[in-house]
Phi, psi and omega in degrees: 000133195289171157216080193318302199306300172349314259203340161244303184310286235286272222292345171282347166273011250213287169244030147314303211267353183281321142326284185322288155344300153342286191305319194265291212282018183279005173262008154305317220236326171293346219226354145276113175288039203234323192260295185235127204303030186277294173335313174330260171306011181236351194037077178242134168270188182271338152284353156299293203303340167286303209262337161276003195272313178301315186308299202325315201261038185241288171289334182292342198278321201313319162221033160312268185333292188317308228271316190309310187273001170266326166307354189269309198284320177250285182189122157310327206276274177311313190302320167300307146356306182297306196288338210266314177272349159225044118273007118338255202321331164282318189296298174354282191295341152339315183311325189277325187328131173279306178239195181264024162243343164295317161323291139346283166333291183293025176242320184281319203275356159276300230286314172305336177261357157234023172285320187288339206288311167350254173314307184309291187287359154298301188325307203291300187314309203317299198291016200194329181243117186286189196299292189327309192253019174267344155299303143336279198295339168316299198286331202266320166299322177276012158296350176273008166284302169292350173312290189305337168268007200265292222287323196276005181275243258274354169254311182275356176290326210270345139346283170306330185268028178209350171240177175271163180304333178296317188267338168312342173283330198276352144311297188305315194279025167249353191278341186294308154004282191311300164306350196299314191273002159283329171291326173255025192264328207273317148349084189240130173284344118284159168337299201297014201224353184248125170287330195290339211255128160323171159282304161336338203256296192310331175289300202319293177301309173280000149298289180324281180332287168316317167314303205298329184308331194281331197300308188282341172316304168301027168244335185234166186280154150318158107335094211083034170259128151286152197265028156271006196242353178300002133284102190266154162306162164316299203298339187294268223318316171327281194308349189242010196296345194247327132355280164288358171231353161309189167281169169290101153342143188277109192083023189264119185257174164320104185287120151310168176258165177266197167291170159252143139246096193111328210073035197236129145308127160262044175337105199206141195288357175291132176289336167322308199281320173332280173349286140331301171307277190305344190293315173327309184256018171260327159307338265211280207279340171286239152035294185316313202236349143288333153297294190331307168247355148340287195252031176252015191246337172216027154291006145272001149319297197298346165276002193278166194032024147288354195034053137281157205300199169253346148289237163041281144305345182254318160285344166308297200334290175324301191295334181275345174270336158325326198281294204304359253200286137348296196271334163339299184309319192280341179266333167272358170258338146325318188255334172260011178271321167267358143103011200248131212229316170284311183260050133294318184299292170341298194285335156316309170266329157336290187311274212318309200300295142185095167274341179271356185274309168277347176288316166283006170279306221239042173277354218256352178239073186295328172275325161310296178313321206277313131347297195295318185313307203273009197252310203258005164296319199284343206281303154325327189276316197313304201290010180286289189357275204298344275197306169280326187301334188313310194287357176293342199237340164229028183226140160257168222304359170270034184213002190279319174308308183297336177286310157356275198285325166298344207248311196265004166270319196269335149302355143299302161342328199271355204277336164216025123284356184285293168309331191296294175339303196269321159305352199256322172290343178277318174300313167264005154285029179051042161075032171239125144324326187274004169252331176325289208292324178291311176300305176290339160308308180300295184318288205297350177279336166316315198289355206249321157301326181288333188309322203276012190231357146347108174297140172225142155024077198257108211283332186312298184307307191296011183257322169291328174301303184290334201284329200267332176191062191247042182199329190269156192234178179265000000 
């Protein structure tokens, strides 16, 4: 089967958000004072330098939901576009900041100009990647977090070391500018609308796509359904095909997930169980992305008084997200080989959890300790593939976007309690990394037990779908 989209979709979104990444992680490198004067000049301490690192994900919670449902309804395409020029305009304007709450501001108002690009580009793989490849394509895309921190050492460092902190921001915030017209030139939110795409290919995906729709409808009830009723016979799921590929009835809203049961989304009219289902993957992922800017906002602590060069220090920086750039791969071409999604997540966070528990047990051995650090960085970014392919696979597509955007806006959140957490415990441990880092390593082996509780898949069903409407197309 050719594979355009590969070859167009994955790298310009690819290096859409490795920007975007940029913009957020270049304060890994401002915000050391070993390179640059900003703490200096902002009079910032390590519980400050935790809570600016943080304020971004203060504003990221902010249109997760709105954007995730306009990209379902309208265009991934356009909402990004929007998002691609201001947050260009905030990251800009960083340059200017006087003290530390105009800084803190431009950190909440990028985090609010990049909240939407998420959920919106999930939204976009969903349309261009069937179930079998969206962990690859998820993993493949989301290589651009640790890319970007490869990218954002080695561009802000070498920035820095020839500008001042200001203008290495207001330089970094032009780059989104630049891409804007490869994204929206290069961009189709579906097959059917890129010419550029074969016919072979374009038929492939809309068999496919439509099948996968159908699989999961008989996971959830119509609309006037009861939720005992949500498992249809072949001939229902035949008969309701225009249901699912129709139009949306008028005031007809998004179907939530339920409780798992079962390792099952239960779709049920209690708001509780509602509830429940998502407090999972908002926890999950909340755990998750506290480890995550924990220790990518201050593992350059753990490098100081080795006397290293300023080369040197900037490929220490570099090497655990490389690794992690690897094992992404490997971990997401693996969970789509084996169709298995939970303990890919799981095994993911194992590792990270602990290895950052003994790498700061065993600092007094700095290339050990420094080792367990390339082990125990990657374990988040590994488990994002499998870990966003779930709701693709088990909710269907009117609930996807909105479970999406809530679960990465309120899971976000760790994103500035993780620096807030380890500056404010680093501060009353007298400058030691080893009771922060051990708190966060404890949190992802929580996230890792809950991982198993995780929804998966129901092969029963998916077998009554195909059986049922594995010849018909859109």
């Amino acid at each position: 089967m050719p594979g355009q989209r590969w070859l167009r979709i994955i790298p310009i979104a690819l290096i859409m958000y490795t920007i975007s990444y940029v913009d957020r992680a270049n304060v890994t490198l401002v915000l050391d004072p070993q390179i640059s004067g900003m703490m200096h000049d902002l009079r910032m301490d390590d519980r400050m330098k935790g809570q600016a690192a943080g304020f971004f994900f203060l504003g990221y919670v902010l249109l997760q939901i709105p954007a995730g449902y306009l990209a379902s309804r309208w265009s991934a395409r356009k909402i990004i576009s929007i998002f691609l020029i201001a947050w260009g305009l905030f990251a800009f304007g960083a340059g200017f900041c006087q003290k530390f709450w105009h800084f803190g501001t431009m950190r909440f108002l990028l985090g609010v100009a990049e909240s939407g690009v998420f959920p919106a580009t999930l939204v976009l793989l969903a349309n261009w990647f069937p179930r079998a490849e969206r962990a690859r394509a998820n993993s493949y895309w989301s290589l651009c977090q640790p890319l970007a921190i490869v990218a954002s050492v080695l561009l802000t460092g070498w920035l820095l070391a020839r500008y001042t902190w200001r203008t290495t921001m207001m330089l970094e915030g032009v780059l989104p500018f630049v891409w804007l017209p490869v994204w929206w030139f290069g961009i189709r939110d579906h097959p059917r609308e890129a010419g550029w795409i074969s016919a072979e290919e374009k038929q492939f995906l809309e068999t496919t796509l439509e099948r996968e729709a159908a699989e999961l409808q008989i996971q959830s009830p119509t609309e006037g359904q009861s939720p005992k009723s949500k498992v249809q016979s072949p001939a229902e799921v035949h008969s309701s095909q225009s249901t699912v590929h129709g139009p949306r009835s008028e005031g007809q809203s998004p179907t939530l997930p339920g409780s798992v049961v079962s390792g099952q989304w239960s779709v049920v009219n209690s708001p509780w169980s509602v509830v429940c289902g998502l407090a999972l993957m908002v926890l999950i992922y909340f755990l998750h992305n506290c480890e995550a800017y924990g220790c990518m906002t201050f593992f350059s602590d753990s490098l100081k008084g080795h006397g290293f060069s300023a080369r040197t220090y900037g490929l220490l920086l570099a090497v655990p997200y490389a690794v992690t750039a690897l094992l992404m791969v490997l971990n997401s071409w693996h969970s789509d080989k084996t169709g298995e999604r939970r303990g890919h997540v799981a095994a993911a966070y194992i590792l990270s959890g602990v290895s950052l528990v003994l790498a700061v047990s065993l600092k007094g051995h700095f290339w050990i300790s420094f080792g367990l650090m390339c082990l125990a960085i990657p374990g988040p970014f590994v488990a994002l593939g499998p870990f966003w392919a779930i709701p693709g696979e088990t909710l269907p597509r009117n609930a996807m976007a909105l479970t999406i955007g809530l679960v990465n806006a309120l899971g976000n959140l760790g994103g500035y309690e993780g620096p807030t957490i380890v500056g404010r415990l680093k501060q009353a441990n007298g400058g030691s990394l080893t009771i922060p880092f051990q708190v966060l390593g404890l949190g992802l082996l929580v996230a890792a037990g809950l991982s198993f509780a995780l929804p998966r898949k129901q092969p029963a069903l998916s077998s009554a779908a195909n059986e049922s409407t594995g010849t018909q197309s859109l």
